[in-house]
One Martini backbone bead per residue (centre of mass of N, CA, C, O) as a GRO file, in nm:
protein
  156
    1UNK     BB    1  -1.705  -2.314  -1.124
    2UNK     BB    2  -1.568  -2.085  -0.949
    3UNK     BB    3  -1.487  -1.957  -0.659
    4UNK     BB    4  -1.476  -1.698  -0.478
    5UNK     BB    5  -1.295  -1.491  -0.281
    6UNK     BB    6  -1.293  -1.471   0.075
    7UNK     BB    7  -1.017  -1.310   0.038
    8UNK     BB    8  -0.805  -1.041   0.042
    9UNK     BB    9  -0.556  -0.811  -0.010
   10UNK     BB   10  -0.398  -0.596   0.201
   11UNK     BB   11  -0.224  -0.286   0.170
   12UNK     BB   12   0.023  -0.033   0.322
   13UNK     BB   13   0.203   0.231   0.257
   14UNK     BB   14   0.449   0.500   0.390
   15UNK     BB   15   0.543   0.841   0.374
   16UNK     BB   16   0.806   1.090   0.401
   17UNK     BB   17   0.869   1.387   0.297
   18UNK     BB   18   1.198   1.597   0.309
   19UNK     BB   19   0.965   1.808   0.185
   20UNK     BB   20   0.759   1.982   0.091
   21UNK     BB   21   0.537   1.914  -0.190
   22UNK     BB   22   0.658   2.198  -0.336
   23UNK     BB   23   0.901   2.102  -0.373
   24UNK     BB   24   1.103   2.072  -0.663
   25UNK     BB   25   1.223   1.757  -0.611
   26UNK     BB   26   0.946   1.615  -0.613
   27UNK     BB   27   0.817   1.622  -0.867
   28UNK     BB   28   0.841   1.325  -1.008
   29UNK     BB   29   0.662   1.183  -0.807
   30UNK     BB   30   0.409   1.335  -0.860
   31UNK     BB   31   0.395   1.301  -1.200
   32UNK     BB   32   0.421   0.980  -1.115
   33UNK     BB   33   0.126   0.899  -1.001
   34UNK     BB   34  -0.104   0.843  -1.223
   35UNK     BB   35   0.055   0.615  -1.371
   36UNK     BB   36   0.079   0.425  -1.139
   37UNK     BB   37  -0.204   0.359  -1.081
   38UNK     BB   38  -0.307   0.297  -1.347
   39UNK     BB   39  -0.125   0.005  -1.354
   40UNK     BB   40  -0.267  -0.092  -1.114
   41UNK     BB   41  -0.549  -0.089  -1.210
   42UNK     BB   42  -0.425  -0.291  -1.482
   43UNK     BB   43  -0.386  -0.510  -1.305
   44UNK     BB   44  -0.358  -0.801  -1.204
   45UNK     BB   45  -0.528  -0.820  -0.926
   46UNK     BB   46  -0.706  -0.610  -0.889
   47UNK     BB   47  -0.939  -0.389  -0.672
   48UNK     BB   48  -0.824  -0.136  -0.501
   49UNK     BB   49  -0.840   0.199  -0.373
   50UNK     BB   50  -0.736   0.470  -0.208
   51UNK     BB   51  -0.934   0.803  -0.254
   52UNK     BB   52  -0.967   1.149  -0.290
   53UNK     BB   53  -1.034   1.419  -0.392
   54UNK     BB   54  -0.899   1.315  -0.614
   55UNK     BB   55  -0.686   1.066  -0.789
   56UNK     BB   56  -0.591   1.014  -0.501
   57UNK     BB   57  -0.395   1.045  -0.165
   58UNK     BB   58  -0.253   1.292  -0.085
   59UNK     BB   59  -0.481   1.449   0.109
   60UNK     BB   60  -0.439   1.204   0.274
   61UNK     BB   61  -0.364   1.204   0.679
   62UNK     BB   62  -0.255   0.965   0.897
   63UNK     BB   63  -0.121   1.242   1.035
   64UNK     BB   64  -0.231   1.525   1.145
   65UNK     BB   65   0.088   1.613   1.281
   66UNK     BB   66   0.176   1.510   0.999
   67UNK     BB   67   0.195   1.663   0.644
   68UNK     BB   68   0.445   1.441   0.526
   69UNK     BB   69   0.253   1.226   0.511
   70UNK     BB   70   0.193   0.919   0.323
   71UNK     BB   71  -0.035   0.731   0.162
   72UNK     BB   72  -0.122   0.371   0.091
   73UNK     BB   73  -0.437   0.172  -0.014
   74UNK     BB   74  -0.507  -0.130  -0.096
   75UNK     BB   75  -0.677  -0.418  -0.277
   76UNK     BB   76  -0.628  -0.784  -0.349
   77UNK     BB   77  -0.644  -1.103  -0.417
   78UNK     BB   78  -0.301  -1.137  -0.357
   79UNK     BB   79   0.015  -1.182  -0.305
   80UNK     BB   80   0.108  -1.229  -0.626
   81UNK     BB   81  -0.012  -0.959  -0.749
   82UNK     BB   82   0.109  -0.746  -0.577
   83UNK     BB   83   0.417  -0.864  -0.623
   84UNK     BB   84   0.354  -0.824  -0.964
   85UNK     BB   85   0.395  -0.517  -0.940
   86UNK     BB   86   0.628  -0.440  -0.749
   87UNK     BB   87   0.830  -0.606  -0.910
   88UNK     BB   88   0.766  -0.651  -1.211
   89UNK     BB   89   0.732  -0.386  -1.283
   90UNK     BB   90   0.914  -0.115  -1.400
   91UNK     BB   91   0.810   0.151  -1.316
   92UNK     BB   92   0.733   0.115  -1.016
   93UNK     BB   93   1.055   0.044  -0.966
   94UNK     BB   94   1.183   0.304  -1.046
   95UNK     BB   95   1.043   0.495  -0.852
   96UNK     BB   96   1.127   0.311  -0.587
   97UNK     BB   97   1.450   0.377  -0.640
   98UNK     BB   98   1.398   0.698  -0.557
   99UNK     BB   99   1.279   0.709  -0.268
  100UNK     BB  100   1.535   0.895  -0.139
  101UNK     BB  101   1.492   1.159  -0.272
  102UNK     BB  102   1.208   1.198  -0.108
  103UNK     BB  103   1.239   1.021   0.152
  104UNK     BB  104   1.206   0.895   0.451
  105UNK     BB  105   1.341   0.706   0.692
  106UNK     BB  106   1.107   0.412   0.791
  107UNK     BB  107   1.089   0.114   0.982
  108UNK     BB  108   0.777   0.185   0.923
  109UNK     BB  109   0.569   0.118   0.638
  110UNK     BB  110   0.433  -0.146   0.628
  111UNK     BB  111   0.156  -0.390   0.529
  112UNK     BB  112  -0.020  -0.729   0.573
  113UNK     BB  113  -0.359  -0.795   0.497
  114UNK     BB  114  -0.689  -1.007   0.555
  115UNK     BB  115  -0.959  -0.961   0.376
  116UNK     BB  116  -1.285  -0.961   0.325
  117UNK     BB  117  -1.468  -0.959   0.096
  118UNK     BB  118  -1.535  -0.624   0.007
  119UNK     BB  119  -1.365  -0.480   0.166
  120UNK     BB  120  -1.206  -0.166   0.343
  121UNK     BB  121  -1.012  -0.034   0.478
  122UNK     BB  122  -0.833   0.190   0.681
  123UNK     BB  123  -0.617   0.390   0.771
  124UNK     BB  124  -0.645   0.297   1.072
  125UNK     BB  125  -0.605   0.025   1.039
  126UNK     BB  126  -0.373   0.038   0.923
  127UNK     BB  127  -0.152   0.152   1.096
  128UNK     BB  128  -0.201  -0.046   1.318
  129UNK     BB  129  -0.055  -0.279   1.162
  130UNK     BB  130   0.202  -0.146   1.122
  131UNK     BB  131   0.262  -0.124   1.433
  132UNK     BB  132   0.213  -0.429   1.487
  133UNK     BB  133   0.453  -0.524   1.335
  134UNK     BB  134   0.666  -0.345   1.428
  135UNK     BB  135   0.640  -0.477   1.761
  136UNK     BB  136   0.557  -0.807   1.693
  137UNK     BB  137   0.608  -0.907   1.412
  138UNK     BB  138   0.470  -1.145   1.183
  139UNK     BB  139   0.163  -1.212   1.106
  140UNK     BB  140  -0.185  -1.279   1.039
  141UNK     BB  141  -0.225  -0.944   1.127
  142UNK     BB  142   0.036  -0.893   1.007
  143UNK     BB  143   0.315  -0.838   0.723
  144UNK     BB  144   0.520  -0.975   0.442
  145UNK     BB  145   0.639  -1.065   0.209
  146UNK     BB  146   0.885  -1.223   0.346
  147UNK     BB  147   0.637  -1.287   0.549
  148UNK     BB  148   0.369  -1.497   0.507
  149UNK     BB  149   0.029  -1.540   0.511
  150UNK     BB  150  -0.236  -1.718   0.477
  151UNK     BB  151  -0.527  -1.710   0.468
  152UNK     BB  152  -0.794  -1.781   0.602
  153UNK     BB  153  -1.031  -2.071   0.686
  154UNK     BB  154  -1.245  -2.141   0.581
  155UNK     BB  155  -1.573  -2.130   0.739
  156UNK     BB  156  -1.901  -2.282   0.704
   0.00000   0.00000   0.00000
């Protein structure tokens, strides 16, 4: 019987849209957000997502003063299962391939960090974090794929 893990994958990216919500532009991004959350939702190795008042995170606002910013935070098992449905998924591809046509360019829009098994980070501290990473380049409390850390070690 194998032992359950006792951290799990967080990771939260943001973007801001180049027009209003209900621009014509948007629509493809838009009309394609339910797609791919199901298919992140069907992929190994997911574990949660932020929800907001629909089936998405969309009515959530990370900064109350830009109305234009969008969040995505959810939660995996590790971070092999979640580099394999951003990078391999190929829908997913698809969709983040197009996505100067919808936002602008951020420097700093992800992060990720482990949180304990069973946990649900918040909106504030992903944003925390993403700040932090950008701030002080990736540690064990912020990464990027490019750049990661393990898990904390199980001290019992």
């Amino acid at each position: 019987m194998s032992e359950s893990p006792k951290f799990e994958l967080a990771q939260i990216n943001i973007a801001r849209f180049r027009e209003p919500w209900e621009h014509p532009v948007n629509k493809p991004f838009i009309e394609a957000i339910e797609h791919v959350n199901a298919l992140a939702e069907e992929s190994p190795g997911f574990v949660w997502r932020l929800i907001g008042d629909g089936q998405d995170a969309t009515d959530i606002r990370p900064d109350a003063d830009d109305q234009q910013l969008l969040v995505n935070l959810s939660v995996w098992i590790d971070i092999d299962a979640l580099s394999e449905f951003v990078y391999g998924n190929k829908q997913h591809r698809h969709v983040m391939k197009r996505r100067s046509e919808w936002f602008d360019h951020m420097e700093a829009y992800m992060a990720l960090w482990w949180v304990p098994a069973g946990d649900r980070p918040t909106v504030k501290e992903g944003m925390g974090r993403i700040k932090k990473l950008h701030v002080d380049g990736p540690s064990p409390e912020a990464f990027t794929f490019r750049i990661s850390f393990p898990p904390p070690l199980n001290l019992l």
